[in-house]
N, C-alpha and C positions, 0 to 999 in steps of 0.2 A: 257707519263705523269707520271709516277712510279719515274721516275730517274730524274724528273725536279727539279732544286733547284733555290728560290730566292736569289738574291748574292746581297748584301747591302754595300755601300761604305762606308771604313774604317774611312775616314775623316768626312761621318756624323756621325757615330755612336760616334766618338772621339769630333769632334764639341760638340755633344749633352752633351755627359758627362764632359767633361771638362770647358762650358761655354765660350771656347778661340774665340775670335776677329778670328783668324787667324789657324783654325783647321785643314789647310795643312801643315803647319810650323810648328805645336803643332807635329802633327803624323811624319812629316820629321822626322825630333829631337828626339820622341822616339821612333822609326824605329831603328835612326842609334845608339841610345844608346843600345837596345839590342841586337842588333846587335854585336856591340864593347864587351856584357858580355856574349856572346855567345848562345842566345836565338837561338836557330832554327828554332825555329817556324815564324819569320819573314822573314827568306830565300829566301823562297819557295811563294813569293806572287806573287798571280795573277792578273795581272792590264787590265779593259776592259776599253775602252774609251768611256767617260760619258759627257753626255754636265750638262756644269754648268751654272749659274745665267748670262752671258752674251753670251749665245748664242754656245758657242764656245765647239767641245768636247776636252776632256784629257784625258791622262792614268791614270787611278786610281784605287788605291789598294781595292779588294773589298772581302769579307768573305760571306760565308752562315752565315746562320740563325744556325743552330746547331755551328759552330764555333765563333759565334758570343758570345754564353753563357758560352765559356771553361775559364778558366782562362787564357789562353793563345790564344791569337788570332793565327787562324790557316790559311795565307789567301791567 
């Protein structure tokens, strides 16, 4: 229990904050943009398969809780 971490999906936290219709597409896009400006910190993400609003699961990018609050998504 020491070493347990909640891991929160990147696409809701980006949903929430951005307002967007489409907060998979929103996070695509600036994924691949930091990507392209050589942000590192998006490299390295860890995707666990999450069921969404129709039942079904996906891979999806997901961050702790401490990396949730860096400036840099660490995920």
């Amino acid at each position: 229990k020491e070493q347990e971490k909640y891991l929160i999906s990147v696409v809701d936290v980006v949903g929430v904050l951005s307002g967007s219709e489409r907060p998979r597409k929103y996070w695509n896009k600036l994924k691949q943009k930091l990507k392209e400006e050589g942000n590192q910190s998006v490299l390295n993400c860890h995707q666990l398969k999450l069921k969404s609003a129709d039942s079904k699961y996906y891979k999806t990018d997901v961050v702790d809780i401490e990396g949730m609050f860096r400036r840099k998504i660490n995920c």
